[in-house]
N, C-alpha and C positions, 0 to 999 in steps of 0.2 A: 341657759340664761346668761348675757352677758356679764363679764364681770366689769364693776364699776370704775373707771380711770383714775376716780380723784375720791380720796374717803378724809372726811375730819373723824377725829375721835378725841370725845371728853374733852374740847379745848376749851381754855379758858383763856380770856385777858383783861387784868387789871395795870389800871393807868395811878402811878405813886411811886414814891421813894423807895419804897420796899415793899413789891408785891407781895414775896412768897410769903412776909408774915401776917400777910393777911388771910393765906387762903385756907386755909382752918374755918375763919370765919366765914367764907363765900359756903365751903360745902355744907356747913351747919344751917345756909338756908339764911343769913342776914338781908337784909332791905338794903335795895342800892342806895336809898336815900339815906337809911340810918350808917352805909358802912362810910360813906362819904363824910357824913358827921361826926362818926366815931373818930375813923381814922385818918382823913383827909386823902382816901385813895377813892379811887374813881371802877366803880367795875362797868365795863365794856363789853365781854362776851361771857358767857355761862354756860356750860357744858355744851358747845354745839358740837352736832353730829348730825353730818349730812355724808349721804355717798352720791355721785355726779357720774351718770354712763358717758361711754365716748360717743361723741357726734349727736349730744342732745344742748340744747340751749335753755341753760339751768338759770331761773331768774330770783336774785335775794331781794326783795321790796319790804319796806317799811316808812314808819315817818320817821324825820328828821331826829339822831339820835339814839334810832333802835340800834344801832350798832353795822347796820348796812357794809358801809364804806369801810368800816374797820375790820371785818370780817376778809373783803376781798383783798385787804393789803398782806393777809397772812398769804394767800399762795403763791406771793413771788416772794415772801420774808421782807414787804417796805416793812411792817412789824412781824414782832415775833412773838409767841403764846405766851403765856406765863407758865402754860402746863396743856399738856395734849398732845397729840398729832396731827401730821397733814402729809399724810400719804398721797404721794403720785406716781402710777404703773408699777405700784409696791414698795416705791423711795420711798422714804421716811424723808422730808425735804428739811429736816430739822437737825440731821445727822451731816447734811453737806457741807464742808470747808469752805469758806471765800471763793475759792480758785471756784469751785464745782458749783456754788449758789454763781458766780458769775454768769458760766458758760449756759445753766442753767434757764437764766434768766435772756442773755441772748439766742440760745436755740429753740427751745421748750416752749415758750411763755411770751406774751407780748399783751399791750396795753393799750384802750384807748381812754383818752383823760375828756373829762367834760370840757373843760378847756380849752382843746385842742391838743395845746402843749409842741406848741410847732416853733421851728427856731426862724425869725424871724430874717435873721439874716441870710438865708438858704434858700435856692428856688426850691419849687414844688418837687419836682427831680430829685432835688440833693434831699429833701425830708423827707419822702417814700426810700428811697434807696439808703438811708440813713444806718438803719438796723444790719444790712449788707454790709457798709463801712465799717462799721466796728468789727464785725465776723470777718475782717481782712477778704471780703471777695475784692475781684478786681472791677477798677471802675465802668469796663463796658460792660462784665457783663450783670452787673447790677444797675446798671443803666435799661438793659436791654430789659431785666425784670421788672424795672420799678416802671415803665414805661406799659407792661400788660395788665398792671394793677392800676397806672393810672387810670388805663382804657375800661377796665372795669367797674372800676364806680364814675364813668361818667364824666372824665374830667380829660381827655385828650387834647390837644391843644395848650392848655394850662403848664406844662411842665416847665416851662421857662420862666416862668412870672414867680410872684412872691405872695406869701401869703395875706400881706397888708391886701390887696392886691382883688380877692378870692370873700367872696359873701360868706356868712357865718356856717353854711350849711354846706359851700364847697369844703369851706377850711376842716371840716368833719370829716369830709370823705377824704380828703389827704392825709389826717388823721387814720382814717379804717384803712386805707391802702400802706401804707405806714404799718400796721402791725399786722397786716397779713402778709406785705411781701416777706417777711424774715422764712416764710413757712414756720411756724410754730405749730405745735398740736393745740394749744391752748390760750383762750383768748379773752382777756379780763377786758369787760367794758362796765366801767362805773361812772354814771349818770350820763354815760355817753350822748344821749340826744336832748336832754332837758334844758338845756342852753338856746335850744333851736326855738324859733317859729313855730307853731301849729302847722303848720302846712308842710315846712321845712320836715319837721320830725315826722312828720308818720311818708313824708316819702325813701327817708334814712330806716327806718322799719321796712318799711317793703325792699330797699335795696339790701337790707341786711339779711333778709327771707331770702330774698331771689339767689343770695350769693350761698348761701346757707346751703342752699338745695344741692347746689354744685361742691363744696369746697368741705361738707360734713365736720366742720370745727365741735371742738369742746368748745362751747361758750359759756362764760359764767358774767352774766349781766343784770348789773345793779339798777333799782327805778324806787324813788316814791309814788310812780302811777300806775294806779291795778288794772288802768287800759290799754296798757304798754305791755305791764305784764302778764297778762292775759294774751296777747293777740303775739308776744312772741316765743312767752316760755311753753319747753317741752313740758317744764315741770315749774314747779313754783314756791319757795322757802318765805315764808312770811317769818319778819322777827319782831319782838316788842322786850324795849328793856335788857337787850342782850341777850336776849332767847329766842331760840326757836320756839313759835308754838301752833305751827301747821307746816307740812309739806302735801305736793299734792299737784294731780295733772288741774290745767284752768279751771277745769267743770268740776272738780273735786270740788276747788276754794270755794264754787263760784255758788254751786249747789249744795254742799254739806260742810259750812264755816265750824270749824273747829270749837270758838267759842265766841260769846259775846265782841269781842275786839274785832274778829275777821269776819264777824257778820257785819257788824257796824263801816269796816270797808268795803264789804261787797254791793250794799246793799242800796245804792245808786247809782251800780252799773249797769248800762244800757246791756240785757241780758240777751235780748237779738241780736244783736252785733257781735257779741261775744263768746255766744255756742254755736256750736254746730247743727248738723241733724243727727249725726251719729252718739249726740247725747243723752238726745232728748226720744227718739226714733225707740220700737218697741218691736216684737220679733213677730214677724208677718202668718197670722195664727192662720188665717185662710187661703193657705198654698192648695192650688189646685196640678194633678200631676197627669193626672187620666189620659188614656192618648184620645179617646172617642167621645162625643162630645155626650153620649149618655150615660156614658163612666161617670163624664165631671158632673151629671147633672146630680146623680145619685149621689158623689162626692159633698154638693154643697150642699146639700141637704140636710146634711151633718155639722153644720157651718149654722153660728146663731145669726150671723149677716148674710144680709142676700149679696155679696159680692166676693170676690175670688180673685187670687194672681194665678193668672196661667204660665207653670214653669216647665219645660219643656230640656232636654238633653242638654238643647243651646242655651240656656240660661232662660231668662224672663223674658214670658212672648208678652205678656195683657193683662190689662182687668176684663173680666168679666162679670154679668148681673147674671143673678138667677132668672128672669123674666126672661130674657136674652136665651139661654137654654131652653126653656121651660119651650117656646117658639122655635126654637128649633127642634124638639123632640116632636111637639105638635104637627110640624111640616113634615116631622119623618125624614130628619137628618140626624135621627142619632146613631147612626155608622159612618158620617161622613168626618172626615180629617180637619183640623182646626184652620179657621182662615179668617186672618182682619176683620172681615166681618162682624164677627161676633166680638170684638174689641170698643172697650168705653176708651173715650178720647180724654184719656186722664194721664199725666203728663211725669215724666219720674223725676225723681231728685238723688242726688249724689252724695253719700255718707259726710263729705267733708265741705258742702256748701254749709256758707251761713244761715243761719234759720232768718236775719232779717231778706232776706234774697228770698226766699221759698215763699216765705207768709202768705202773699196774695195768693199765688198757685193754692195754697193750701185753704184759703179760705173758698175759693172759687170751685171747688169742688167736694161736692160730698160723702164719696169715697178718700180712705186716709190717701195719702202717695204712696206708691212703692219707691221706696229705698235700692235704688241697684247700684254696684258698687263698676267697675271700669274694666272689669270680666263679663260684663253682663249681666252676675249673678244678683238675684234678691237678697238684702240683706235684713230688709225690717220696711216700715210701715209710718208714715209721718201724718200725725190724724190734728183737727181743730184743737180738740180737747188737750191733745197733750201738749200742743204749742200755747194753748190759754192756760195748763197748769204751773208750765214751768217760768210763763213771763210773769203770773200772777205771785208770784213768789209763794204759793202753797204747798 
């Protein structure tokens, strides 16, 4: 099992003149509303504990005020806990001197701000290769770097111009090229795309995917939209009130809401869009294996459905009907070796397609889909009913 890159434990943050004599009062369980009127401090996080793998894209969402934003500013120390840790590759990043949060902060760690947060006065060139400057490279050849990052998100050409200059959505990607060229393992994006256009933003999602697949960052990316967070987190941290109160792969959230609050978010999300088949998909009970075709006849017979996946050495050759056998046992072919032939024109689907993608195929036929995975192998079974169970929210 992988060990996790980045652990919180027990953190806590209050916002006041004198935290710590209030924290007596937090662990006994006080109301953030009553401790704000008690004592005029503000509590902000409450015991979070999350552990974050490497090269997965960890996404915190909430509404405005759950404590989101203020969460991500602890892994680079913009704040600091009142109590707890924030362990990274076993640091304790709470123990580090100025000097070491520094370097910390320019090697390790990097940032993209809703913002932007681009210097205005700097061509596109000088803001990507920025992070390089300070880390004393020399000017070519972080010229030469910040130049395959520009090429990467799409902005080639651009490196001379300014970002006045540069549409809302370019000025993002100088932004993401900006904190990737530094090479960091780790990579903070809070509200990074919510600034943007509808259009803008889910194309800065797909470029975010596409580079993902290549570049295996830690990401730890902040959203108020469960459609965001859905379609980019590995995993998923819901907060309310300064609490965790669900972690969870999409389909966990999406399917088994912890409690009233994260049902009441899920619960007008477009649920095809946002699952898979491999979520919904159930284990393919009528594997047929026989080499001869009166083997598999006698096989489904023992089968409460008259149809059957034909798997074979080579992974998944077909569906077959029992009618289908049954006529060839009658013609006196059941010695003969399996052939197209005897295949229903029923069409597969891929564990990781979308189910809004599948739907027709699935309605259009009356056998489930076989599920095969990019081995060829059967992995399960994509039937009407369980595509109408799971969108009906039952």
């Amino acid at each position: 099992m992988t060990e996790p890159q980045i652990k919180i434990e027990n953190l806590y943050k209050v916002f006041g003149s004198n935290p710590e004599s209030v924290m007596d009062l937090v662990h006994d369980g006080i109301d953030k509303n009553k401790l704000l009127v008690d004592t005029g401090h503000t509590l902000g996080l409450k015991d979070i504990n999350l552990s974050i793998n490497p090269g997965e894209i960890f996404v915190i969402m909430g509404l405005s005020g759950s404590g989101k934003s203020t969460l991500i500013r602890h892994f680079n120390r913009l704040i600091d806990p009142t109590a707890g840790k924030l362990i990274i590759d076993g640091m304790n990043v709470m123990d580090l001197s100025q000097d070491e949060l520094l370097e910390f902060r320019r090697h390790r760690i990097s940032m993209v701000f809703q913002r932007f947060g681009l210097m205005p006065h700097k061509t596109i060139i000088e803001n990507v290769s920025f992070g390089l400057a300070v880390q004393k490279i020399e000017k070519k050849e972080r010229y030469e770097k910040a130049l395959r990052w520009i090429d990467d998100v799409g902005l080639s050409g651009y490196e001379d111009q300014y970002p006045s200059q540069l549409s809302g959505g370019q000025q993002q990607r100088v932004g993401l090229a900006r904190a990737l060229c530094t090479d960091a393992e780790i990579l903070l994006m809070d509200e990074a795309f919510s600034a943007l256009d509808p259009l803008i933003r889910s194309e800065m999602q797909d470029q975010l995917i596409e580079l993902q697949q290549k570049l295996n960052k830690t990401i730890i990316f902040i959203t108020h939209d469960l459609d965001e967070a859905l379609r980019l987190g590995d995993r998923i941290a819901i907060l309310k009130d300064g609490e965790v109160v669900q972690v969870g792969e999409p389909q966990d959230i999406l399917l088994n809401p912890a409690d009233d609050y994260v049902e009441a978010f899920v619960k007008d999300v477009n649920r095809a869009r946002a699952l898979t088949v491999e979520t919904v998909m159930k284990a393919p009970v009528n594997r047929i294996t026989a080499e001869t075709i009166g083997e598999a006849l006698v096989q489904m017979r023992g089968f409460k459905s008259e149809y059957g996946y034909y798997v074979s050495d080579e992974g998944y050759q077909g569906v077959v009907k029992q009618e289908t056998l049954e006529t060839a046992v009658k013609d006196d072919l059941v010695g003969d070796d399996w052939h197209e032939k005897y295949y229903e024109d029923v069409p597969t689907v891929a564990p990781g397609d979308i189910l809004e993608e599948v739907i027709p195929e699935t309605l259009d036929n009356q056998v489930p889909l076989p599920v095969v995975n990019d081995e060829g192998e059967l992995e399960g079974q994509l039937s009407r009913a369980q595509i109408s169970k799971v969108l009906s929210n039952e």
